[in-house]
C-alpha positions as CSV (number, residue, x, y, z in Angstrom):
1,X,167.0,-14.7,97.0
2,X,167.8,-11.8,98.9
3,X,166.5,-8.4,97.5
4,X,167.8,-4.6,98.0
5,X,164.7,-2.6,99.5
6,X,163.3,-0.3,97.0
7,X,163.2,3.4,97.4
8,X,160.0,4.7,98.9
9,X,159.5,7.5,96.4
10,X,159.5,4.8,93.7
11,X,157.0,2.6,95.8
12,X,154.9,5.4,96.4
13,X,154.5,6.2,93.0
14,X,153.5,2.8,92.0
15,X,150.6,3.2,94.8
16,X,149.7,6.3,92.8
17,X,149.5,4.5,89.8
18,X,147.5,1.5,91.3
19,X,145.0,4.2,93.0
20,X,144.9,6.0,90.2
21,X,143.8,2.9,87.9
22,X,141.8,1.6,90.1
23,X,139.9,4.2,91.0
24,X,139.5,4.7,87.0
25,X,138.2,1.0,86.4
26,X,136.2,0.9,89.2
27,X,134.2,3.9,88.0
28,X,133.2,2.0,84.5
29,X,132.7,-1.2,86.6
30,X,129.6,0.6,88.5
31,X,128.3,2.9,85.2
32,X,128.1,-0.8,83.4
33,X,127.1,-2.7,86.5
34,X,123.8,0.4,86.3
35,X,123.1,-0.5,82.9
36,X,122.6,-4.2,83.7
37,X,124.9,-7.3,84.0
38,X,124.7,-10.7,82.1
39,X,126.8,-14.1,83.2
40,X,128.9,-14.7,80.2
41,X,131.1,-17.6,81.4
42,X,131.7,-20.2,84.2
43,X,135.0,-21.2,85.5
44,X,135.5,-23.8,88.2
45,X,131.8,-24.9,88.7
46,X,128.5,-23.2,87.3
47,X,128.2,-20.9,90.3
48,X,131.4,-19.3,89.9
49,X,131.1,-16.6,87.1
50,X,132.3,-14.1,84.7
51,X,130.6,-11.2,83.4
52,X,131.5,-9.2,80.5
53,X,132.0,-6.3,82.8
54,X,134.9,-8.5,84.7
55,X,136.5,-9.1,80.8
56,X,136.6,-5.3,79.9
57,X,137.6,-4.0,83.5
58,X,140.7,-6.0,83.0
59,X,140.8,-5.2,79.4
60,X,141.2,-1.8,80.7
61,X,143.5,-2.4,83.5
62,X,146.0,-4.2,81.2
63,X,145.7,-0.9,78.9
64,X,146.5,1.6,81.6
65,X,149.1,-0.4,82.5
66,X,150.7,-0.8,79.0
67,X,150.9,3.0,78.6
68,X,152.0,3.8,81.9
69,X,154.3,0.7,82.9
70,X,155.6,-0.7,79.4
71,X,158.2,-2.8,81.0
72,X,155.8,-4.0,84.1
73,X,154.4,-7.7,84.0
74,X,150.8,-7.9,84.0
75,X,148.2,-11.5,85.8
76,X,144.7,-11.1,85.4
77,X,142.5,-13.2,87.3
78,X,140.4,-13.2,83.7
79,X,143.2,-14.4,81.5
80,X,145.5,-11.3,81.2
81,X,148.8,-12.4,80.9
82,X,152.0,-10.3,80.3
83,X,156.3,-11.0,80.6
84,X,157.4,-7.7,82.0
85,X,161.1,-7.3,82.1
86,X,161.4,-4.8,84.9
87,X,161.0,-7.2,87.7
88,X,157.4,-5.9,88.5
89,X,154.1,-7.9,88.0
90,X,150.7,-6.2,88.4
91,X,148.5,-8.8,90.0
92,X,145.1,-7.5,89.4
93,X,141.3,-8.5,90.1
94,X,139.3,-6.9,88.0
95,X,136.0,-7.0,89.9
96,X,136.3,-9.1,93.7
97,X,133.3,-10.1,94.4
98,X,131.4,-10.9,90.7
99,X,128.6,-12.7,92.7
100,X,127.8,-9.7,94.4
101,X,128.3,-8.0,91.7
102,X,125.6,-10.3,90.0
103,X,123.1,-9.4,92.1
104,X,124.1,-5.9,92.7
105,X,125.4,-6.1,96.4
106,X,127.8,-3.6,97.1
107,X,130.9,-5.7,98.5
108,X,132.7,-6.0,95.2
109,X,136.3,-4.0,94.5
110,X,138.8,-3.5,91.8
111,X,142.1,-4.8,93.2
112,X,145.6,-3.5,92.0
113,X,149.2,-4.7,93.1
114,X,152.7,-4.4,91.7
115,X,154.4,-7.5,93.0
116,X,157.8,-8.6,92.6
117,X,159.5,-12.8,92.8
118,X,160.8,-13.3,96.2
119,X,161.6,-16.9,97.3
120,X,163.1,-15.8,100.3
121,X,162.6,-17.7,103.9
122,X,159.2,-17.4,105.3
123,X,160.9,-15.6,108.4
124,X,163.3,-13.6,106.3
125,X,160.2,-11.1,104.9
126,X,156.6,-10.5,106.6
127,X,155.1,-9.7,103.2
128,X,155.7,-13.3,101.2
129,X,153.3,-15.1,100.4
130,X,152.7,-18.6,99.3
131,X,152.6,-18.2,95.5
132,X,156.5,-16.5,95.5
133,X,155.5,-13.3,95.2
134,X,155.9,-10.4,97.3
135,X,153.3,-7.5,97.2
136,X,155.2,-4.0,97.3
137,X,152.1,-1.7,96.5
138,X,148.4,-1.8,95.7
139,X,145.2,-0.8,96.0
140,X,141.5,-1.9,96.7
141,X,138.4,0.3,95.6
142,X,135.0,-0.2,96.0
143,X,133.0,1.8,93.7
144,X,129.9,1.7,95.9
145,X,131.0,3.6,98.7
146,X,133.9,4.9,96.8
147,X,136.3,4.1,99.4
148,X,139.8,3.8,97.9
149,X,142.6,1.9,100.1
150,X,146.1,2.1,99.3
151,X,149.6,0.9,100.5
152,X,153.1,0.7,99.8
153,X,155.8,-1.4,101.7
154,X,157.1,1.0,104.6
155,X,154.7,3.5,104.2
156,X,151.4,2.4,106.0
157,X,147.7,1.9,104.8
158,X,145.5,4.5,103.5
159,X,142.1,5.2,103.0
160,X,140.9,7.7,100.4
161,X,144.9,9.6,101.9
162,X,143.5,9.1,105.5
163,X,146.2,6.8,107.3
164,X,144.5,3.4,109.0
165,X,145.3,2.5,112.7
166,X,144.6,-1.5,111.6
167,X,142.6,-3.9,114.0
168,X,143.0,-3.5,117.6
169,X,143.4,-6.6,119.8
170,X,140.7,-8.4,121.1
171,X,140.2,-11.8,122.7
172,X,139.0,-14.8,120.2
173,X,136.1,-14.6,122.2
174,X,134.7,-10.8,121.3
175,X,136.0,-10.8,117.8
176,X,133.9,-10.3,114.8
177,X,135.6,-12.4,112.0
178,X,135.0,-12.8,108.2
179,X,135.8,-15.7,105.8
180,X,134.8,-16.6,102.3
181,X,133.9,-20.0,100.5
182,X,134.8,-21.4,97.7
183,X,133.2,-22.8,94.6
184,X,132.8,-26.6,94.6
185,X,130.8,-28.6,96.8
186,X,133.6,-30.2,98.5
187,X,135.7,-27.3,99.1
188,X,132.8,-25.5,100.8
189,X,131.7,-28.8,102.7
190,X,134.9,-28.2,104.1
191,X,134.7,-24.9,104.9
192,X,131.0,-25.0,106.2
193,X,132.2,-27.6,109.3
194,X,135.3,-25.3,110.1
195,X,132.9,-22.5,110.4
196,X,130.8,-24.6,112.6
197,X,133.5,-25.7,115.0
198,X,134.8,-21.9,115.0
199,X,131.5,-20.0,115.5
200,X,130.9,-20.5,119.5
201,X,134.4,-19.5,120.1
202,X,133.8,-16.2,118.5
203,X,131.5,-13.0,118.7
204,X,130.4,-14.0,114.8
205,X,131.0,-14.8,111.5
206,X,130.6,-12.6,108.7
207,X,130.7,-13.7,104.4
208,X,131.2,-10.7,102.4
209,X,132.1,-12.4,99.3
210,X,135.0,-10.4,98.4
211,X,138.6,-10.8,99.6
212,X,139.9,-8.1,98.9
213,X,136.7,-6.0,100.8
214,X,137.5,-8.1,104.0
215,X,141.3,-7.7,103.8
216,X,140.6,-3.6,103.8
217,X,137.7,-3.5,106.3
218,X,140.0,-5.2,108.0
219,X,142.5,-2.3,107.9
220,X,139.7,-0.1,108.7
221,X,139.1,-1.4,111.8
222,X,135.9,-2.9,110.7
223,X,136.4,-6.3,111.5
224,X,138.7,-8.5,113.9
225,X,140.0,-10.7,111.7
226,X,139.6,-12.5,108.3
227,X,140.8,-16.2,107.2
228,X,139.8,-18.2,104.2
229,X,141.1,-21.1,102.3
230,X,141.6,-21.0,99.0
231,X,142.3,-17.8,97.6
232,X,144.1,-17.0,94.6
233,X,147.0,-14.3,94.2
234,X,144.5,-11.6,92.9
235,X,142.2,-12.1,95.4
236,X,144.8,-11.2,98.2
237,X,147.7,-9.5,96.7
238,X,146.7,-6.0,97.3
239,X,144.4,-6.6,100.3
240,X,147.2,-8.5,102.3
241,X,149.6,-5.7,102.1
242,X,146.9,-2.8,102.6
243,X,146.0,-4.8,106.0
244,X,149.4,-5.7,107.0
245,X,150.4,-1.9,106.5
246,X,147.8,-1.1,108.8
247,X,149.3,-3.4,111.5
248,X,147.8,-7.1,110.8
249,X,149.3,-10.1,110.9
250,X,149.4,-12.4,108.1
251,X,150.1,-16.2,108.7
252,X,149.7,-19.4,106.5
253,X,148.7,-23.4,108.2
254,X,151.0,-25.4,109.9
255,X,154.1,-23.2,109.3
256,X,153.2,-22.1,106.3
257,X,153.2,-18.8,104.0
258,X,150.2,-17.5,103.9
259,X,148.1,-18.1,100.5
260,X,146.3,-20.5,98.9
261,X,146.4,-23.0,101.2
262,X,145.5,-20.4,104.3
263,X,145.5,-16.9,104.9
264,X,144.7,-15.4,108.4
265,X,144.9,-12.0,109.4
266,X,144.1,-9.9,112.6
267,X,146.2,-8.1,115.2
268,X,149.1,-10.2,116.0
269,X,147.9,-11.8,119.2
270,X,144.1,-12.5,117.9
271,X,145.9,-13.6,114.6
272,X,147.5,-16.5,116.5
273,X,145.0,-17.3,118.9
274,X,142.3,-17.9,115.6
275,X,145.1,-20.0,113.7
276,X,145.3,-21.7,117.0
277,X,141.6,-22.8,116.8
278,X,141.8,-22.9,113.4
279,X,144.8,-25.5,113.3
280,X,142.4,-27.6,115.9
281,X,139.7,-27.6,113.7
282,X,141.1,-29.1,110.6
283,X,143.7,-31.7,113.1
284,X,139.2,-33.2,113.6
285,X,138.1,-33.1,109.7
């Protein structure tokens, strides 16, 4: 499918809205979060939760979108599910992180992107991504430190209106890289002996528990470089743009988008140098 770019002004104002919601949810996220949190489901195994907080942030989220962007699509990671007909589908997160969350760490976020279908090649656009979508603007905030990152396509990464330099390059050697887990044993089994082949080729590892944090601290300069298999379209959607604005690289396995399957991202010649090792370390799984 090839698409027409969109006009920046109208980009721009869909990062405005995604701040602007964001920054909204993310605010009842921490008052409730302060007057004390129960698990009230499970999803793929018992350790992966849901709280009642993660049901009425996107509760909300679905709302603000409704009265703002009537003819927008709406996926929730919690269920919500809308048929826009203007082309646009908000991909949203509602809290990043619920484990930390849980126990009232401070690396979770409320994650906002407008996304729109793109099948094109994985060549033909640097923003696809394995799940056919393409995300066009967003935002990440993290109520504890009240940090809100946005970015539209073309127009850079921002935090809280400051514009991010992204991750500088650095050997494999010096970098300081995050990843993330997932829920079932064997998924994590996995994950646990790539992390073990990886760590002495690398400064160190670092396990936020948040996507969408690691993506923008990323952007921030705050880390090297971030993979993780596994992740679902809200966890990255916004993230992946903010840090690719900012300068990252994104890339997928073995020729790949990135997505569920993979995503890496770091300064384009760290970015390849980790898939590099990464690519060696799954060929001896």
């Amino acid at each position: 499918m090839s698409l027409a770019p969109i006009d920046p002004a109208v980009l721009s104002s869909l990062a405005e809205t995604a701040g602007s919601l964001a920054r909204s949810v993310g605010g009842v996220v921490r008052s409730l979060r302060d007057a004390g949190v129960d698990v009230a489901a499970t999803k793929s195994s018992a350790v992966d939760v849901v709280t009642a907080a993660d049901r009425e942030a996107e509760r909300l989220l679905a709302e603000g979108l409704a009265a703002l962007r009537p003819d927008d699509g709406v996926l929730g990671e919690e269920g919500a599910s809308v048929a826009g007909s203007s082309g646009i589908t908000w991909v949203v997160d509602p809290i990043d992180g619920t484990v930390n969350y849980l126990y009232q760490l401070p690396a979770y976020a409320v994650s906002v992107a407008a996304t729109i279908a793109d099948d094109s090649p994985a060549d033909a656009r640097a923003g696809n991504t394995e799940d056919g979508r393409r995300a066009v603007a967003g935002a990440v905030y993290l109520p504890v430190t009240d940090e809100l990152f946005t970015a539209f396509e073309g127009g850079g990464a921002r935090l809280n209106g400051a514009a991010l330099a992204g991750p500088a390059e650095t050997g494999l050697g010096t970098a300081l890289v995050a990843t993330g887990f997932g829920y079932t044993v064997e998924r994590r089994t996995e994950q646990a002996e790539v992390v073990r082949r990886l760590i002495p080729q690398v400064r160190d590892i670092r396990r936020m528990g948040s996507a969408a944090t690691d993506l923008c601290l990323l952007a921030a300069g705050r880390l090297d470089a971030y993979y993780e298999r596994g992740l679902q379209p809200w966890d990255y959607a916004a993230g992946a743009l903010i840090a690719r604005e900012s300068g990252a690289l994104l890339l997928g396995r073995e020729g790949a988008l990135p997505g569920e399957s993979m995503l890496i991202a770091a300064a384009p010649a760290l970015a390849r140098e980790l898939l590099a090792e990464i690519e060696a370390a799954y060929a001896e799984l």
